[in-house]
C-alpha positions in Angstrom: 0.0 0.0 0.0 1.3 3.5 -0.9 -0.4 6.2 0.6 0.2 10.0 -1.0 -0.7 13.4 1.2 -0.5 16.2 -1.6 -0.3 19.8 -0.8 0.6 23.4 -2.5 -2.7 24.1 -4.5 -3.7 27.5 -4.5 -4.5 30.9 -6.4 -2.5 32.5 -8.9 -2.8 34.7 -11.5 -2.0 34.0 -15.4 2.1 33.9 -15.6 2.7 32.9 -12.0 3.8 29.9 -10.3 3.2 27.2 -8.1 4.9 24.1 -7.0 2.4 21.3 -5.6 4.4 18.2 -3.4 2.9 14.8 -2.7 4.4 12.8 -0.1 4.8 8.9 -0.2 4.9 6.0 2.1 7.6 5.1 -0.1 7.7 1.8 -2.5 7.8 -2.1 -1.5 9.2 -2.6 -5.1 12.1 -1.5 -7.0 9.9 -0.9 -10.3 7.6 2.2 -10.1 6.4 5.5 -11.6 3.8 8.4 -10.6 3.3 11.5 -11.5 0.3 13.8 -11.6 -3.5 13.9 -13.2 -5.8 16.8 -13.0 -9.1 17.2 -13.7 -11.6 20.6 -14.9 -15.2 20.5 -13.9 -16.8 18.3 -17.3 -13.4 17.4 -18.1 -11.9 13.3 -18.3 -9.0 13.0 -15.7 -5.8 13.5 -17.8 -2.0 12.8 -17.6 0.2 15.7 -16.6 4.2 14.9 -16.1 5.2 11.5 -14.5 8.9 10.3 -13.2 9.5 6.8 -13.2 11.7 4.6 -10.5 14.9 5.8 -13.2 14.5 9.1 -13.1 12.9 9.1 -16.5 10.3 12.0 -17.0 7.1 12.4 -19.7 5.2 15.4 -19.4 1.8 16.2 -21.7 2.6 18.5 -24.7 0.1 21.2 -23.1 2.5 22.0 -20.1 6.2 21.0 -21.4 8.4 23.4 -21.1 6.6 24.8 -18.1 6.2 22.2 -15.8 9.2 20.5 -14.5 8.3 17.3 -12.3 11.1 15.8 -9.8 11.5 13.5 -6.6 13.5 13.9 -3.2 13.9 10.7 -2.2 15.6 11.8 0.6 12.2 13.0 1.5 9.9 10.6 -0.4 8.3 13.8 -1.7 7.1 14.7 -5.5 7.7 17.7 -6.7 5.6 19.6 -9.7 7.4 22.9 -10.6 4.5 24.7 -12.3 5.9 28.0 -14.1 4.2 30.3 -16.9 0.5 29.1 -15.8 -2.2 29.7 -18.0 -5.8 29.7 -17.1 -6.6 26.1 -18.7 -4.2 24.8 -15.7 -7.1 25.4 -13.7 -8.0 22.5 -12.1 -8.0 19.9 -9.4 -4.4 18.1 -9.6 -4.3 14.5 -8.3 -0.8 12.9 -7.5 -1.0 9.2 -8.4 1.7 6.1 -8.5 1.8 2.6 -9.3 4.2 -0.4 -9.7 5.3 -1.5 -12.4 7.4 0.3 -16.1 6.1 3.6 -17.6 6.6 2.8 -21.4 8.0 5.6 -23.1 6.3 8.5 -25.1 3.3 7.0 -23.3 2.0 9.2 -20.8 -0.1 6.5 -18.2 -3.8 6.5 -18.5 -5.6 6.6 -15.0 -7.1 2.9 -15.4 -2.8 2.4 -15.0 -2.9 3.8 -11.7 -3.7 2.0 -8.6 -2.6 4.9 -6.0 -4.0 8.1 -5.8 -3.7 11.3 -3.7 -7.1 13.1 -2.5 -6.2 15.8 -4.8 -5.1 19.9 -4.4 -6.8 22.6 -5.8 -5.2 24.9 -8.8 -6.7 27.8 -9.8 -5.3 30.1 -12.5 -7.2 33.8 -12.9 -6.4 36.5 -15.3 
């Protein structure tokens, strides 16, 4: 079991930045990934960046370049480095983690996921 606390949501205007963290219970297994999902109101949950057990990173096209996703694991704690925010970042971000390989150029789908976070609030405003 792998239980993530996620925290840093807030309110920021178009151009700012945030930085959201999700702590783990850290992993059993040697093999893992996770990474973050959000989710507008009337939107399907989709994939935002992701780091995998070797460091490897995949981001959606929509926030590379401006996202920047990275783990402590010093501190078992994700990091999402959220620069140049837009107003269709809006929504609620959900950090998520499960065992197994993250295939490349593949961003994981949520039915891949069998760990989530309870989710933080990001609201962008012009």
């Amino acid at each position: 079991q792998v239980q993530l606390v996620e925290s840093g949501g807030g309110s920021v205007q178009a151009g700012g930045s945030l930085r959201l963290s999700c702590a783990d219970s850290g992993f059993t297994y040697s093999t893992w990934y996770m990474g973050w999902f959000r989710q507008a109101p009337g939107k399907e949950r989709e994939g935002v960046a992701f780091i995998d057990s070797d460091g490897w990173t995949s981001y959606a096209d929509s926030v590379k370049g401006r996202f920047t996703i990275s783990r402590d694991s010093a501190k078992n704690t994700l990091y999402l480095q959220m620069n140049s925010l837009k107003l269709e970042d809006t929504a609620m971000y959900y950090c998520a983690a499960a065992y197994g390989i993250m295939l490349p150029d593949l961003l994981p789908r949520p039915n891949h996921i069998t760990y989530w976070g309870q989710g933080t609030q990001v609201t962008v405003s012009s």
